[in-house]
C-alpha positions as CSV (number, residue, x, y, z in Angstrom):
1,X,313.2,419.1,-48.2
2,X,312.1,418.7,-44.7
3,X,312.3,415.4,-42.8
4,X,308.9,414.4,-41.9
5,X,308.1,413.9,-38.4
6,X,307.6,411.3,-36.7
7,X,304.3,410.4,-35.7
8,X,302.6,411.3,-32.1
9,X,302.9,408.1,-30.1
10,X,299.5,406.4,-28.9
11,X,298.5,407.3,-25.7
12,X,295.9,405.0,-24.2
13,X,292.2,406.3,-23.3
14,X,291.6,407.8,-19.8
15,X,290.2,405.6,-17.4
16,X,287.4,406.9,-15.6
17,X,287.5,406.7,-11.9
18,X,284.2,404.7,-11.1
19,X,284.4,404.7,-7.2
20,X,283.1,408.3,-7.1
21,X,283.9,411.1,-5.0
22,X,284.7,409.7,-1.1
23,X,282.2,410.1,1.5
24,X,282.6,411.1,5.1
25,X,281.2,408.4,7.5
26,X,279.3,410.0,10.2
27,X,276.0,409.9,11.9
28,X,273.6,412.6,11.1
29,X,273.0,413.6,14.4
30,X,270.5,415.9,13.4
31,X,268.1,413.6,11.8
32,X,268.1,410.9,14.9
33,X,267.8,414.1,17.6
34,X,264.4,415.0,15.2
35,X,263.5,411.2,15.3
36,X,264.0,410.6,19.2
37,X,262.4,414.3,19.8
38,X,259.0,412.7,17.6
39,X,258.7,409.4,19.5
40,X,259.1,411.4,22.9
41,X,256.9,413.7,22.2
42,X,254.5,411.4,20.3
43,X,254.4,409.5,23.6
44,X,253.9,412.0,26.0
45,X,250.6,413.4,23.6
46,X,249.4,410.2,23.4
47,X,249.4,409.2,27.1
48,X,248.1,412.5,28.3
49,X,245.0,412.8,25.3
50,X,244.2,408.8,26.1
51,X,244.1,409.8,30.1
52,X,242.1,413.3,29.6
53,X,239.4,410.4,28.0
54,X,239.1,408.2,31.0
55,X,238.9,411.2,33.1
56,X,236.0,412.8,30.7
57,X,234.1,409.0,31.1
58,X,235.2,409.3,34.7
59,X,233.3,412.5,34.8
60,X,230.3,411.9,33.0
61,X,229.6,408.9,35.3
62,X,229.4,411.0,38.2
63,X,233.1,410.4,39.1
64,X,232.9,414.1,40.6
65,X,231.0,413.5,43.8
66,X,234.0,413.3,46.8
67,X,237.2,413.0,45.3
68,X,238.0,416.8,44.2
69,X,241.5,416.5,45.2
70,X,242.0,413.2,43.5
71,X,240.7,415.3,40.8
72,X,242.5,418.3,41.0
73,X,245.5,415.5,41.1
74,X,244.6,413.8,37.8
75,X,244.2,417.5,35.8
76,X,247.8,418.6,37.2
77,X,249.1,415.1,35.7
78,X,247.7,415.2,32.7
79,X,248.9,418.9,31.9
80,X,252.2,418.6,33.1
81,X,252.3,415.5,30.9
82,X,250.7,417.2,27.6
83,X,253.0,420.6,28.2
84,X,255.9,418.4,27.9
85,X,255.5,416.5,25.0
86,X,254.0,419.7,23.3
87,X,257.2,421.3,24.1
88,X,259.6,418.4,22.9
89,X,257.2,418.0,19.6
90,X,257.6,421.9,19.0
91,X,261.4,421.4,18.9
92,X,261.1,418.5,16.7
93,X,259.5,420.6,14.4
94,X,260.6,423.7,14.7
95,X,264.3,422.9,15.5
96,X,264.8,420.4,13.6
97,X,263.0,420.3,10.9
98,X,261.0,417.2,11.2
99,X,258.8,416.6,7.9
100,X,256.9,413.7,9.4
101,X,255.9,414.8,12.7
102,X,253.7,417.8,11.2
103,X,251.6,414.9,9.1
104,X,250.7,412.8,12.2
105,X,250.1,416.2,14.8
106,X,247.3,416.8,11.1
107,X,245.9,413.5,12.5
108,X,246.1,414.0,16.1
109,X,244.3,417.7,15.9
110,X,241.3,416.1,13.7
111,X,240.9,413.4,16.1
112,X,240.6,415.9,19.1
113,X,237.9,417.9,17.0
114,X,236.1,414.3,16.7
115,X,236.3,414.3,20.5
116,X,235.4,417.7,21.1
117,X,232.5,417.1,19.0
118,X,231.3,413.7,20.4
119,X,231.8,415.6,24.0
120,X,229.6,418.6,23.1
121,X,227.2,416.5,21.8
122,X,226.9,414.5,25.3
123,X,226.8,417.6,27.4
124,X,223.9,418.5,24.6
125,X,222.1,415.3,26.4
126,X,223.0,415.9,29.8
127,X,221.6,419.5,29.7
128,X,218.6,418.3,28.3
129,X,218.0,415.7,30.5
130,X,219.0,418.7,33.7
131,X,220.3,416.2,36.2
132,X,223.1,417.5,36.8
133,X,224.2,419.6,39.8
134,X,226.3,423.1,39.2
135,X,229.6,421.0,40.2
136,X,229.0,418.8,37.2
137,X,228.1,422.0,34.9
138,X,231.2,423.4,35.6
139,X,233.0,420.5,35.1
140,X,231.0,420.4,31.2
141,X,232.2,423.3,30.2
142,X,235.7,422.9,31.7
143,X,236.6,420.0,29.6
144,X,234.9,421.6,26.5
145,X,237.4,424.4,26.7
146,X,240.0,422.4,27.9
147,X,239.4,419.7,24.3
148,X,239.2,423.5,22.3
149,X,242.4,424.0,24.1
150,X,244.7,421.1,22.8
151,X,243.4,421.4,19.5
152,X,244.7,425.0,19.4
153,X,247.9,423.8,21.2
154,X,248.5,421.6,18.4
155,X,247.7,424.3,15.5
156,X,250.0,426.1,16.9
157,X,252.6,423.1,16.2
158,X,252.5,423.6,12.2
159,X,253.7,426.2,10.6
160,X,250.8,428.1,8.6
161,X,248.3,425.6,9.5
162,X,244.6,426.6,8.9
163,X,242.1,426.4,11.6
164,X,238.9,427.2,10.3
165,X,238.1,424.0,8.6
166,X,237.8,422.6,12.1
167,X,235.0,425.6,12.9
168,X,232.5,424.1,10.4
169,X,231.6,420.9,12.8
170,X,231.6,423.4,16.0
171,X,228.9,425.5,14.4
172,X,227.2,422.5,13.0
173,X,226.4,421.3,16.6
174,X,226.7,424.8,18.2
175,X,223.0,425.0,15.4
176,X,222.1,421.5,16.9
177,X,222.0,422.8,20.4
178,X,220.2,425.8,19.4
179,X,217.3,423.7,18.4
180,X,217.2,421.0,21.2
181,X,217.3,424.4,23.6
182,X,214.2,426.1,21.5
183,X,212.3,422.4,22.1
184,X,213.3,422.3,25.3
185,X,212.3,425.3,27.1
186,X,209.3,426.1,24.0
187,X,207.7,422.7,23.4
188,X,208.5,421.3,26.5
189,X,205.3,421.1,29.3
190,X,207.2,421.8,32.0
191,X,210.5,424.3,31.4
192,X,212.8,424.7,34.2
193,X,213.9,428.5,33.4
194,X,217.0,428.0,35.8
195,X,218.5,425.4,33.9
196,X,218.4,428.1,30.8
197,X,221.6,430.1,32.1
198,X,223.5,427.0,31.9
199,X,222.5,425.7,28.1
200,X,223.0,429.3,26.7
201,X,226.5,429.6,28.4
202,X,227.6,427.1,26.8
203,X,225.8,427.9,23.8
204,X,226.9,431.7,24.1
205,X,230.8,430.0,24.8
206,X,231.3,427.5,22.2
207,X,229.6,429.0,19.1
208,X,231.4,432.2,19.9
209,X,235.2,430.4,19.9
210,X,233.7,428.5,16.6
211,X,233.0,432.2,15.0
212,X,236.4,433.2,16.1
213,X,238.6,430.0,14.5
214,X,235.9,430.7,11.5
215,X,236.8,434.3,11.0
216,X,240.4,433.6,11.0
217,X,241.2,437.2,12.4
218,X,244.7,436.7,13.7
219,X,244.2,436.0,17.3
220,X,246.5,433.4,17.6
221,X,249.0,435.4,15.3
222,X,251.2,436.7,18.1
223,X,252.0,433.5,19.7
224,X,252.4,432.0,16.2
225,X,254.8,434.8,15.5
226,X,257.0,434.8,18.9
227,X,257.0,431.1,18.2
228,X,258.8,431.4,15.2
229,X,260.9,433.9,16.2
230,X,262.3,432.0,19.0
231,X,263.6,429.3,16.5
232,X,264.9,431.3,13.8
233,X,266.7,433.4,16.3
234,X,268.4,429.8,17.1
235,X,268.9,428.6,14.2
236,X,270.7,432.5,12.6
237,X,272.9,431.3,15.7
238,X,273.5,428.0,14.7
239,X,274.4,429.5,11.2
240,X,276.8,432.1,12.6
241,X,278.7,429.6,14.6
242,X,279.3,427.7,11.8
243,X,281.1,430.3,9.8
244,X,277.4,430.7,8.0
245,X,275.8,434.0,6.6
């Protein structure tokens, strides 16, 4: 007969360690460089797109007169000023991967078309009224290129942003203007056929820029693409410094 064995002791149940896996403390440098990179670039847009205004109401109150230097001063400012925080957004974004900054640029490139719109709409009325000297003309279709300008600037921000939703308003007015000029040099008693360069220039201009955001034929693609290249270049650095594939 065989002895029988003795029993397998008890061994208590496993305690499971609740605490978790340990953490490294550290600060994620990359997140606050993309938050300080937002607010500095956010700051330098909004100061430069709040003083292009003032010098726009500066402008259409016949601010142009004597001061071309102070003038010439105030456009150099407010360019310098824009180019920078474009520059420092477009590293917040691109670099590092900020997912809010995009949102509010959104915001910021649909207010510009409200101004560029609102703008056109006033040199609309100042062209119909023609008292305006070829200084002031000048100056009209200046700042509507220069408004058409920053809002391509800040396209060029987002990654695969579209463009031609803000063509539609363009070409609304751009139609607008086509009628006020076909009452005003047809209807009208007394035409002044040298003001008519001046309304179909900027006719001619801005409805052929809205066509060209409309028709979404790739213009822009070359920048877009260099842009991008320049930060992925950067970052397949970044990776390979780390030890990354």
């Amino acid at each position: 007969m065989t002895t029988p064995k003795d029993p397998l002791p008890k061994v208590p149940p496993f305690f499971e360690n609740k605490k978790g896996p340990l953490r490294k403390k550290g600060v994620d440098t990359r997140g606050m460089l993309s938050i300080a990179t937002m607010l500095v670039s956010l700051a330098a847009l909004t100061v430069s797109m709040g003083g292009a205004a003032k010098l726009v109401f500066d402008v259409f109150d016949d601010g142009l007169a004597d001061n071309l230097e102070g003038l010439l001063v105030k456009v150099i400012v407010l360019g310098f000023s824009f180019f920078f925080g474009w520059g420092i957004g477009l590293v917040s974004i691109r670099g590092f991967g900020n997912l809010v900054y995009p949102l509010i640029i959104k915001i910021y490139a649909w207010s510009c078309l409200v101004a560029v719109g609102i703008l056109y709409i006033k040199v609309i009325q100042k062209l119909y009224i023609q008292k305006y000297d070829a200084m002031h003309f000048w100056a009209y279709l200046v700042m509507l290129l220069g408004g058409l300008f920053v809002l391509i600037c800040l396209h060029l921000l987002i990654e695969e942003h579209d463009l031609r939703p803000f063509a539609i308003p363009l070409l609304i007015i751009s139609v607008l203007q086509l009628f006020v000029i076909v009452f005003r040099y047809v209807f009208d008693a007394n035409p002044n056929g040298l003001m008519l360069f001046a309304d179909l220039t900027i006719f001619i201009v801005m409805i052929s820029i809205s066509a060209l955001m409309l028709m979404h034929i790739g213009i822009l693609s070359p920048m877009r693409d260099q842009i991008g290249n320049l930060f992925s270049k950067k970052q397949d650095s970044e990776n390979y410094g780390n030890g990354g594939s």
